[in-house]
C-alpha positions as CSV (number, residue, x, y, z in Angstrom):
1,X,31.5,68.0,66.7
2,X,30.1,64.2,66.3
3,X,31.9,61.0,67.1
4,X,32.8,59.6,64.1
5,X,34.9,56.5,65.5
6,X,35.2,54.1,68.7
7,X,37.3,51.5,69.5
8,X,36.4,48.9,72.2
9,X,39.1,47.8,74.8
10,X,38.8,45.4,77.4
11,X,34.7,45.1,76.7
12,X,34.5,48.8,77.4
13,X,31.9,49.0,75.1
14,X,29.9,46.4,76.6
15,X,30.5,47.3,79.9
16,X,28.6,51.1,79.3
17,X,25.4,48.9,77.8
18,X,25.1,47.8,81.3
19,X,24.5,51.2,82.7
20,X,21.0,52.9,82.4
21,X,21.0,55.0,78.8
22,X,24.5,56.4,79.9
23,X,26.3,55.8,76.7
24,X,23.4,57.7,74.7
25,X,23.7,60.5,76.8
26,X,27.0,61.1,76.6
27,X,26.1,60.8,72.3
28,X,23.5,63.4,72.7
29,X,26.1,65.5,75.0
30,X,29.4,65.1,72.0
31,X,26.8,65.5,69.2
32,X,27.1,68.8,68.9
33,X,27.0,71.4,65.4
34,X,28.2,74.3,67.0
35,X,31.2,72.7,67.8
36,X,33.9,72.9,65.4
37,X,37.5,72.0,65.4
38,X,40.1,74.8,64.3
39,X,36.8,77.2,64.6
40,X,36.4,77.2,68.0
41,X,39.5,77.3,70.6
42,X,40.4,74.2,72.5
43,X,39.5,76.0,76.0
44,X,36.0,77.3,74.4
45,X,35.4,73.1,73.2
46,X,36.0,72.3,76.8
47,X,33.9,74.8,78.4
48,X,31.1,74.0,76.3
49,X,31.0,70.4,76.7
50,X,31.6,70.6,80.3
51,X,28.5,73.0,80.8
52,X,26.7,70.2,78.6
53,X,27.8,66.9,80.6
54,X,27.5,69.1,84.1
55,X,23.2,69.7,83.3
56,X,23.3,66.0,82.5
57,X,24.2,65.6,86.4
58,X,28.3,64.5,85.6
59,X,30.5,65.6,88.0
60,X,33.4,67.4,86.8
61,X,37.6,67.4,87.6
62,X,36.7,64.5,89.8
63,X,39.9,63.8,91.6
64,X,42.0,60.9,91.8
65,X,42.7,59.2,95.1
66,X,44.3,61.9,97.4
67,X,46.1,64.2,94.5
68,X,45.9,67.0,92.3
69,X,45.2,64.4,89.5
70,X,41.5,64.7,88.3
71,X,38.9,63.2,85.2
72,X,36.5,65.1,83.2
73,X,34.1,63.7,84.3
74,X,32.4,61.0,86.5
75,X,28.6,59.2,86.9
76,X,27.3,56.3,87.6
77,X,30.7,54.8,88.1
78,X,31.6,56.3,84.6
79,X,34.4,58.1,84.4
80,X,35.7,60.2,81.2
81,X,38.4,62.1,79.9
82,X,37.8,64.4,77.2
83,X,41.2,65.4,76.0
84,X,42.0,68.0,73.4
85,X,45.6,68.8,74.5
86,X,49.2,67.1,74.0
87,X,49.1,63.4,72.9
88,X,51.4,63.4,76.4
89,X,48.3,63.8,78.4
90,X,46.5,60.8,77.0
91,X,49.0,58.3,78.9
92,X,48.2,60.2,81.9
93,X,44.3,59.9,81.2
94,X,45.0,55.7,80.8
95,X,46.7,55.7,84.5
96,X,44.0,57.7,86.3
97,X,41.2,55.9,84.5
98,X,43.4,52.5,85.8
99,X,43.9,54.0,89.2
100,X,40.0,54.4,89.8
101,X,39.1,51.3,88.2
102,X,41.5,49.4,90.3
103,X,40.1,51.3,93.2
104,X,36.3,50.1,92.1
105,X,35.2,53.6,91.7
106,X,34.8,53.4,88.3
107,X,33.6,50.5,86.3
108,X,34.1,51.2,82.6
109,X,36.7,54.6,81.8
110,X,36.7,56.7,78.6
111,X,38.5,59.2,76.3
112,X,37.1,60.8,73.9
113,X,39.8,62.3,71.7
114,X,39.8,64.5,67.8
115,X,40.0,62.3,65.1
116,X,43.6,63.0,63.0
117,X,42.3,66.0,60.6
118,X,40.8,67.4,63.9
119,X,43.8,67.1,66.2
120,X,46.1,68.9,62.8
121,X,43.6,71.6,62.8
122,X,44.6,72.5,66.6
123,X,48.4,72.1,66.2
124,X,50.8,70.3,66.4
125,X,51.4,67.0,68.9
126,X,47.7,67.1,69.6
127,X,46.3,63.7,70.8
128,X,44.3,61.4,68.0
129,X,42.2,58.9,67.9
130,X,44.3,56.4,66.0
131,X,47.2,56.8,67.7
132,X,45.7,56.0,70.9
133,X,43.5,53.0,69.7
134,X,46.5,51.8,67.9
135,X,48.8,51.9,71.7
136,X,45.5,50.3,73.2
137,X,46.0,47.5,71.5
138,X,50.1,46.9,72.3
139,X,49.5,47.9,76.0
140,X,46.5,45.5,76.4
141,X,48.1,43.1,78.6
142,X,49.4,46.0,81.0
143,X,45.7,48.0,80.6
144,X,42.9,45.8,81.9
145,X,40.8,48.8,82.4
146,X,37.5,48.5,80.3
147,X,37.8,51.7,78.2
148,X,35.4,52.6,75.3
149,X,37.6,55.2,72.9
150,X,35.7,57.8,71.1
151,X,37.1,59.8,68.1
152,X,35.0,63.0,67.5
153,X,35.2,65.1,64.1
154,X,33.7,68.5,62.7
């Protein structure tokens, strides 16, 4: 797996350039050979790149406010959703990334998310990185959450 795309929102990009080395770490964590889309299950891409951002010192299914809601991952007022599942669960990864923003526990959010050929190669409905940049864009007056996107590949 590498990141092969990323799109900007709000100054997302910007704002993780601010934090110490945070956004190369998170490329040295996603960089990854032995990762490979419609090789490897969905479950076994998650449990490897939670093992790698968790000895990076990221805390994991970090919850939102009072609920059963949670992140992938949270540091240094970073928070990130690394979502392989149903393009459904992407809208729900923009409100809790919204909610902790709003609630100044999180200064900059983001997704990383399979590019197209990626998402196909896991099914059907899978969540994609240009569909999601592309709804960025026409929900940008209703999103003010700084959000850097990431599209991975193989």
């Amino acid at each position: 797996m590498k990141i092969c795309d990323q799109y900007s929102h709000h100054h997302g990009l910007e704002e993780l350039l601010k934090k110490d080395n945070i956004l190369k770490e998170i490329q040295s964590i996603i960089n990854d050979s032995e990762i490979t889309f419609g090789n490897v299950k969905p479950k076994d891409i998650k449990s490897r790149v939670s093992q790698k951002f968790n000895e990076k010192g990221w805390a994991d299914k970090v919850k939102v406010d009072k609920s059963k809601l949670t992140i992938s991952f949270l540091k240094l007022k970073v928070g990130v959703c690394f979502q392989i599942g149903n393009v459904a669960r992407t809208y729900a990864d923009l409100l809790k990334l919204s909610q902790l923003y709003k609630k100044a526990i999180i200064d900059v959010g983001i997704i990383i998310v399979p590019h197209k050929l990626e998402s196909k190669l896991m099914g059907a409905n899978y969540a994609q990185f240009d569909r999601l940049a592309k709804e960025l864009v026409l929900f940008s007056d209703i999103l003010p959450t700084p959000i850097l996107l990431i599209g991975v590949s193989n």
